[in-house]
C-alpha positions as CSV (number, residue, x, y, z in Angstrom):
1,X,101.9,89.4,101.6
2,X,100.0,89.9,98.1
3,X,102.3,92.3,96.2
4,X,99.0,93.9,94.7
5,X,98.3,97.6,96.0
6,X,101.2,97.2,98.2
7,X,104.2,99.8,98.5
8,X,108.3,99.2,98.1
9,X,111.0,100.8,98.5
10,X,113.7,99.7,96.3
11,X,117.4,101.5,96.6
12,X,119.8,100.9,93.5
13,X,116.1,101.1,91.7
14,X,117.4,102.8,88.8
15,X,119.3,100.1,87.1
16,X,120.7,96.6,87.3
17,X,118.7,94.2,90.0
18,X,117.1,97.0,91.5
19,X,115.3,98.3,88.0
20,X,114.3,94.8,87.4
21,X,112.9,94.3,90.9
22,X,111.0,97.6,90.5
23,X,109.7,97.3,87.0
24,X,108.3,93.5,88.3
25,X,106.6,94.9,91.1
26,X,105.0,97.3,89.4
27,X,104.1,94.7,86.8
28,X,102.0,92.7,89.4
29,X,100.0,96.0,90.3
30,X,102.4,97.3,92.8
31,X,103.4,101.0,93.4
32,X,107.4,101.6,93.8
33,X,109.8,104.5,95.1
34,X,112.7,104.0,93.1
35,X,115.7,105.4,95.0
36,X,119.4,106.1,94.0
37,X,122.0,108.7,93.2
38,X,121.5,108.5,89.1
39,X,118.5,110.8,88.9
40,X,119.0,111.1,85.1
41,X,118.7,107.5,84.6
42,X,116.2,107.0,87.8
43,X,114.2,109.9,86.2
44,X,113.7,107.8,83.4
45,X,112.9,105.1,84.7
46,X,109.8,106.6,85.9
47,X,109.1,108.6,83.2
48,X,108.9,104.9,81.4
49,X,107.4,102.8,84.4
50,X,104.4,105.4,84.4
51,X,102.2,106.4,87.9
52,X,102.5,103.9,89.9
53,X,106.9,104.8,90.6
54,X,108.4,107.9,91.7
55,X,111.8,108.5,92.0
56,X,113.8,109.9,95.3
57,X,117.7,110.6,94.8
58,X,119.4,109.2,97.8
59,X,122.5,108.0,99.2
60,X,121.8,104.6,101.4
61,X,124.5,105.9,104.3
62,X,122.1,109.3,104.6
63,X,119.5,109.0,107.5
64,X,117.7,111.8,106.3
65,X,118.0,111.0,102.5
66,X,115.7,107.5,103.3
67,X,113.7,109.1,105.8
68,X,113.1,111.5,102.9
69,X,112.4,108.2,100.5
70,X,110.3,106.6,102.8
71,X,108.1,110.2,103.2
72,X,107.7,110.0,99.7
73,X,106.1,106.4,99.4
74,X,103.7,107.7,102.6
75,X,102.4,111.0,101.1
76,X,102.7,109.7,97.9
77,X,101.3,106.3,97.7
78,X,99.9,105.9,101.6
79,X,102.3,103.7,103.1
80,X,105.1,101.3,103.2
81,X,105.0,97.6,102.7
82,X,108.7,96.8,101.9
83,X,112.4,97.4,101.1
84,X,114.6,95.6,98.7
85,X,118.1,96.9,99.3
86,X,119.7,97.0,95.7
87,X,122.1,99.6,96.5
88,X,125.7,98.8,96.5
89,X,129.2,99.7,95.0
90,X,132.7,97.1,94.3
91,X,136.0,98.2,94.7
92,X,138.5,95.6,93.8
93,X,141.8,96.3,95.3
94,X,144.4,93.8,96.7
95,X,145.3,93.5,100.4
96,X,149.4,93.5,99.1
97,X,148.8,95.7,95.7
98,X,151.8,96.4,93.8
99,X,150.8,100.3,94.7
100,X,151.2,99.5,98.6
101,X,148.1,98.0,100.8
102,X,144.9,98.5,100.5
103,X,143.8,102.0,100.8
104,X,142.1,102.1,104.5
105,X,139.0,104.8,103.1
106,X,138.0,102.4,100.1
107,X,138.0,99.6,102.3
108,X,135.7,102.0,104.7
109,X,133.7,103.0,101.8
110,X,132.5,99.7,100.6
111,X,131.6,98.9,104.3
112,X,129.8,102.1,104.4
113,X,127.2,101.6,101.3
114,X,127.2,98.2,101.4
115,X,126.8,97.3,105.3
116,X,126.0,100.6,107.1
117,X,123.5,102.0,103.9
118,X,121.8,98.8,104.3
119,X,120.9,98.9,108.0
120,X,119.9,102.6,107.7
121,X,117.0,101.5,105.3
122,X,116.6,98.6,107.3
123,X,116.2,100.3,110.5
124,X,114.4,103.4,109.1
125,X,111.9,101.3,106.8
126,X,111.5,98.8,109.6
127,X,109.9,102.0,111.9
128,X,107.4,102.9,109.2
129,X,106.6,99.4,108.5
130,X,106.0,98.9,112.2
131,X,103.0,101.3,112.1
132,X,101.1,99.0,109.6
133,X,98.0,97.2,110.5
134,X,99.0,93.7,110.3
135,X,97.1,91.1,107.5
136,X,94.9,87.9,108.8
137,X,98.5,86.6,109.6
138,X,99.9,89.9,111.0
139,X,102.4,90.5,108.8
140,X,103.0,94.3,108.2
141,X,106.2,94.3,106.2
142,X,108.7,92.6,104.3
143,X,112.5,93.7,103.6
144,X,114.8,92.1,101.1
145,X,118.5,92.6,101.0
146,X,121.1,91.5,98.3
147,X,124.1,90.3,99.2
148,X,127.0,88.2,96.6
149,X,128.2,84.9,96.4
150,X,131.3,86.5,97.3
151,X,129.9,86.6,100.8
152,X,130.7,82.7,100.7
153,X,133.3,82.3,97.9
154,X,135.2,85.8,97.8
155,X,138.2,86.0,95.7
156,X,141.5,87.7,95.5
157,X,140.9,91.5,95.4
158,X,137.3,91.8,97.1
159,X,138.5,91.7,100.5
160,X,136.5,95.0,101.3
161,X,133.3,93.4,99.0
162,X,133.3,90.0,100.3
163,X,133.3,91.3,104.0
164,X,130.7,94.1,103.4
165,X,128.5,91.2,102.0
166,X,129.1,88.8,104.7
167,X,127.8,91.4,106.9
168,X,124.7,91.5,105.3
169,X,124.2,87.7,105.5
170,X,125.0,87.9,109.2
171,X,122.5,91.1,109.9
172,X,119.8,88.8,108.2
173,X,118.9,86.5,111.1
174,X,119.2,88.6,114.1
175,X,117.1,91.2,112.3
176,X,114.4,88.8,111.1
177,X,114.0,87.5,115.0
178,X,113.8,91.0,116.5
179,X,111.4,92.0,113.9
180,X,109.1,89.0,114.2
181,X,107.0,91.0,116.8
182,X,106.4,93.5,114.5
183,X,104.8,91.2,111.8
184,X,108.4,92.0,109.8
185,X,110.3,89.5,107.9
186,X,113.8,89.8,106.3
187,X,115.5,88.0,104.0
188,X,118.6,88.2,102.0
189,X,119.6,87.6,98.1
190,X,123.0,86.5,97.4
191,X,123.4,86.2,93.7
192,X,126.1,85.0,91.8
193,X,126.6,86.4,87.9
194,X,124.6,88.6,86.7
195,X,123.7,90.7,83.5
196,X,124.1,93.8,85.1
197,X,125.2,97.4,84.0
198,X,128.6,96.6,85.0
199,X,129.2,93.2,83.8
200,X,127.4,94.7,80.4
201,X,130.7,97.0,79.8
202,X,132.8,93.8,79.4
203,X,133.3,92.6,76.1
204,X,130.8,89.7,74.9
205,X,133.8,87.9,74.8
206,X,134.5,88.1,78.5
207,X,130.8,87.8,79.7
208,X,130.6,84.5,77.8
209,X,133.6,83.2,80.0
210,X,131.6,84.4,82.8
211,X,128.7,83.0,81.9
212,X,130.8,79.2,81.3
213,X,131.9,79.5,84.6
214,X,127.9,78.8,85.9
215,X,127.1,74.7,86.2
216,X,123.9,75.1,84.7
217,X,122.6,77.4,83.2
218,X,125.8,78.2,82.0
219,X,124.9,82.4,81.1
220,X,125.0,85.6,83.3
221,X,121.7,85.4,85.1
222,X,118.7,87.6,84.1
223,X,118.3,90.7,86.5
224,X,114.3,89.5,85.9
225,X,115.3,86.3,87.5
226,X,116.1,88.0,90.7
227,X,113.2,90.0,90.8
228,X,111.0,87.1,90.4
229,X,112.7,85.6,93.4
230,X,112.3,89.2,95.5
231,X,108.6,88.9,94.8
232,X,108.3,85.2,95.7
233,X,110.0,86.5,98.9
234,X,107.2,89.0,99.3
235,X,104.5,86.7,98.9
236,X,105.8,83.3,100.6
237,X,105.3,84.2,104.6
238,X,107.5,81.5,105.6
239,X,110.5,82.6,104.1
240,X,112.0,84.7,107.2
241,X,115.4,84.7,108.7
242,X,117.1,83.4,105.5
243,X,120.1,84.1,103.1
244,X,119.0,82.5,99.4
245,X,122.0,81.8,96.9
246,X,121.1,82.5,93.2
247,X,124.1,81.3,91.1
248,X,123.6,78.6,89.1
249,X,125.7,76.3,91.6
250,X,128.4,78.9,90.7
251,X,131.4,78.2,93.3
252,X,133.8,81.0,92.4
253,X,137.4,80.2,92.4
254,X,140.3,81.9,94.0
255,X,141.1,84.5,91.4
């Protein structure tokens, strides 16, 4: 699928991955519906990115919050082409703590943005998506999910993480062969280190002794480096049914 004149739905859009995915879309002459729950920094975003983005403030685990997104990019921008799931929150918190174990509701939170938010844009994009006319190949859509590394390699304290993440690896193939009928394909993103907002609060001492930990190239990766791989997702019709590490050949230890 030619990203040119097409239409995405990116959640998390208004910073980290997500903003880099949108802002490289949009770069190759695509039209994006940024949605997340920042709308001052969403609002932005837009206001920056010009015309061809508009911004929806939603929360992935509300059905009618994306339904709402998704009516945006339709009346908006005539349509839907695909959904890179960006969205997604870490709670690190031992299994034994020295406060007790792990609190049961964040545990259920992290599940609930993580794993449940995705499949509601999944399922919800994948309807509107459905109603495309399919290209020469019948394609009619194309969603993207980011997992972690700590899907495979999850360490002390991200019990709740690690699982919501291998959930979305395991959602990707069983999705992408129901949806082959439709002319859908999925895909999933599992990066390792990245600049984003969050690591970006650590001191530059600390994100360097991220950044060592990576074989080669030993930095943080570039959020533009994922979106360059979401858009060669986009465009490369075999890549279906697939989970693609992004790490560097990071392994990440125990602790």
């Amino acid at each position: 699928m030619q990203v040119q004149g097409r239409v995405f739905l990116v959640t998390g859009g208004a910073s980290g991955l997500g903003a880099a995915t949108a802002e490289h879309l949009i770069s190759a002459g695509a039209k994006v519906v940024i949605a997340d729950m920042n709308s001052e920094t969403g609002e932005r975003l837009v206001s920056r990115l010009g015309d061809s983005c508009a911004f929806a403030k939603v929360n992935v685990t509300s059905a009618d919050q994306v339904q709402d997104a998704i009516q945006l990019a339709v009346e908006r921008f005539g349509g839907l082409h695909g959904a890179i799931n960006c969205a997604g929150i870490g709670n690190p918190e031992k299994v034994l703590g020295r406060q007790g174990p792990h609190r049961l509701e964040s545990f259920a939170k992290v599940i609930e943005v993580n794993l449940i938010g995705t499949f509601n844009v999944i399922r919800l994009a994948a309807l509107q998506m459905s109603l495309n006319a399919g290209n020469e190949q019948g394609e009619r859509g194309v969603l993207i999910n980011t997992a972690s590394i700590a899907a495979f390699d999850g360490q002390i304290g991200q019990a709740a993480y690690a699982a919501s993440k291998g959930g979305v690896v395991g959602l990707t193939l069983p999705v992408a062969r129901e949806l082959a009928s439709s002319g859908i394909r999925v895909c999933t993103i599992a990066p390792g280190l990245f600049a984003t907002p969050i690591l970006e609060m650590l001191p530059e001492e600390a994100r360097k002794a991220l950044g060592d930990q990576v074989p080669f190239p030993s930095r943080l990766g570039y959020p533009e480096e994922f979106a360059q791989l979401a858009r060669h997702i986009i465009e490369n019709p075999m890549l279906n049914g697939e989970t693609i590490r992004l790490d560097g050949a990071l392994r990440m230890p125990p602790r």
